[in-house]
C-alpha positions in Angstrom: 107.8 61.3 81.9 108.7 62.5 85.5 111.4 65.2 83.9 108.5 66.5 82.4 106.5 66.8 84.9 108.9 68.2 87.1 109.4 70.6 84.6 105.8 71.7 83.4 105.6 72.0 87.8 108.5 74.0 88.1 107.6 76.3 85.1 104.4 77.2 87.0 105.1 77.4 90.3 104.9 81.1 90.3 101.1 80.5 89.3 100.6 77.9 92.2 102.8 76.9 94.8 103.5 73.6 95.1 104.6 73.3 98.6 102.9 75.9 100.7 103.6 75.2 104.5 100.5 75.9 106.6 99.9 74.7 110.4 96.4 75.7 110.1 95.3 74.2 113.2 97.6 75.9 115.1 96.3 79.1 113.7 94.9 81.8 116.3 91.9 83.3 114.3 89.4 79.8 113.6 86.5 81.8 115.6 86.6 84.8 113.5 84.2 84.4 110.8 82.7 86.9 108.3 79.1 88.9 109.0 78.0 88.2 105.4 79.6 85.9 103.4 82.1 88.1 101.5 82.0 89.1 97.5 86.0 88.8 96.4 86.8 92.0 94.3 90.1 91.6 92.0 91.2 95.1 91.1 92.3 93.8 87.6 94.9 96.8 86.8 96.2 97.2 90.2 97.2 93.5 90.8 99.2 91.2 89.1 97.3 87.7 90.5 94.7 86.2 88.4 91.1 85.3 89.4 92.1 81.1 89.1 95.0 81.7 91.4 92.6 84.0 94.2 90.2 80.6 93.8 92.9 78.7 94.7 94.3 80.5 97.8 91.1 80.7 99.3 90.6 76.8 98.6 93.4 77.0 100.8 91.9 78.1 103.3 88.8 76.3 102.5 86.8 79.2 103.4 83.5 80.4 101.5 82.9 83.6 99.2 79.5 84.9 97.3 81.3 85.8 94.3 84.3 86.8 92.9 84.4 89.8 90.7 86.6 91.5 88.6 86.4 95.7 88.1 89.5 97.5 86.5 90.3 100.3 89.0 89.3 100.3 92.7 89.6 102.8 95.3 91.5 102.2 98.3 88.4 102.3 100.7 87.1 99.4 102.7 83.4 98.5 101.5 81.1 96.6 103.1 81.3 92.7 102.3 83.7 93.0 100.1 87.4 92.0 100.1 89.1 93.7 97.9 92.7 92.5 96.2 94.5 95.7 95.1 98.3 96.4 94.5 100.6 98.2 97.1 100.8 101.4 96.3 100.3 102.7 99.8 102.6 100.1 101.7 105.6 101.5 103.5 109.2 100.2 101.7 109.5 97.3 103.7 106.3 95.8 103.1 105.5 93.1 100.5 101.9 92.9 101.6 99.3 94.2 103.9 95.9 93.5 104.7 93.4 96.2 106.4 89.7 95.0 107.9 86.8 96.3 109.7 85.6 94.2 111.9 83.1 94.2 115.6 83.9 92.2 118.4 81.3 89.9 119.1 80.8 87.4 122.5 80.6 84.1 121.3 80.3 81.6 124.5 82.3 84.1 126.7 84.8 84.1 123.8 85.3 87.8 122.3 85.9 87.1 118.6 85.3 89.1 115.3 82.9 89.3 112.6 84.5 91.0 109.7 82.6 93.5 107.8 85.5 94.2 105.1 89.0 93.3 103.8 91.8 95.8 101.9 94.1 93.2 100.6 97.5 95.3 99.4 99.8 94.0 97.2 103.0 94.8 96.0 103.3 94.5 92.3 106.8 93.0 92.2 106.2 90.3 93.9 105.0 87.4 91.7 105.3 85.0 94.4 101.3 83.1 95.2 102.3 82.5 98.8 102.0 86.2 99.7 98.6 86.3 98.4 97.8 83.3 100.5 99.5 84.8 103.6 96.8 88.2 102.8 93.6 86.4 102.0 94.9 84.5 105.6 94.3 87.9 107.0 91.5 88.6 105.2 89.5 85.9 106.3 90.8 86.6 110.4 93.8 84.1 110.6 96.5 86.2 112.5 100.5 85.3 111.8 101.8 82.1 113.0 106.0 82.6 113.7 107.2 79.1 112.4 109.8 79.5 110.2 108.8 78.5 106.6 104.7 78.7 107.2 102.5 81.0 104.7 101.3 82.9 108.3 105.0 84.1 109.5 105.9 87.2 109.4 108.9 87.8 108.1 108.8 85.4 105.4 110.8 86.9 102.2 110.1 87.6 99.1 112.1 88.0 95.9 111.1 91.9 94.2 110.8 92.2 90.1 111.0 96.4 90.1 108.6 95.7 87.0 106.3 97.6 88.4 107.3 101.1 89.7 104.3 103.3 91.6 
């Protein structure tokens, strides 16, 4: 019975993760919030994640959302209390990932902190791997990158390229 399970867990873990390292406390971002609670836009022919597996990256983060929407093409242009999950056609070569917001500073108890208005989430195509998406909706929601060495938030985490998917 465990084989099995082992196997039916290993079989999906491109779909969900099953050990995604996050230090969230230590996190520089927790004061950032959104101005509206954002609508999540999946771009359905320009990304390769599925609406279940954006739900379950921001359960991750345990952050809160309107709706979540799916529209077959989207433009690359930031709109107003929206995130928007896209793929990565405009990344530079050496980028898996990148996430783009608008955002205004705002004083909160002599604290400077930001109140996002909108969220580009960029994808690359060829990667297949749900912790990227994780690390991006981190950005999306204000978390900034977190350098220890296996957590969703570092930097120059790795991921493994199909070339399924040629722009």
């Amino acid at each position: 019975m465990n084989q099995i399970l082992f196997l039916l867990t290993m079989s999906t873990s491109t779909a969900y993760a099953g050990e995604i390292i996050m230090n969230y406390k230590e996190y520089d971002g927790h004061d950032n919030y959104w101005a509206v609670t954002p609508e999540v836009v999946i771009c359905k022919n320009q990304t390769i994640f599925t609406k279940d597996q954006v739900k379950h990256a921001i359960k991750l983060w345990g952050e809160k959302y309107a709706k979540i929407t799916m529209k077959e093409k989207c433009s690359y242009e930031s709109e107003y209390g929206k995130i928007k999950i896209t793929d990565g056609k405009h990344l530079e070569l050496d980028e898996w990932g990148y996430t783009s917001y608008l955002y205004r500073d705002v004083k909160i108890n002599n604290k400077t902190v930001r109140a996002h208005e909108s969220a580009l989430v960029q994808l690359d195509r060829n990667v297949n791997d749900i912790t990227l998406l994780v690390h991006e909706i981190g950005h999306a929601y204000g978390y900034n990158h977190y350098e220890h060495k296996e957590d969703v938030m570092n930097a120059y985490y790795e991921y493994e390229k199909t070339e399924k998917y040629p722009y």
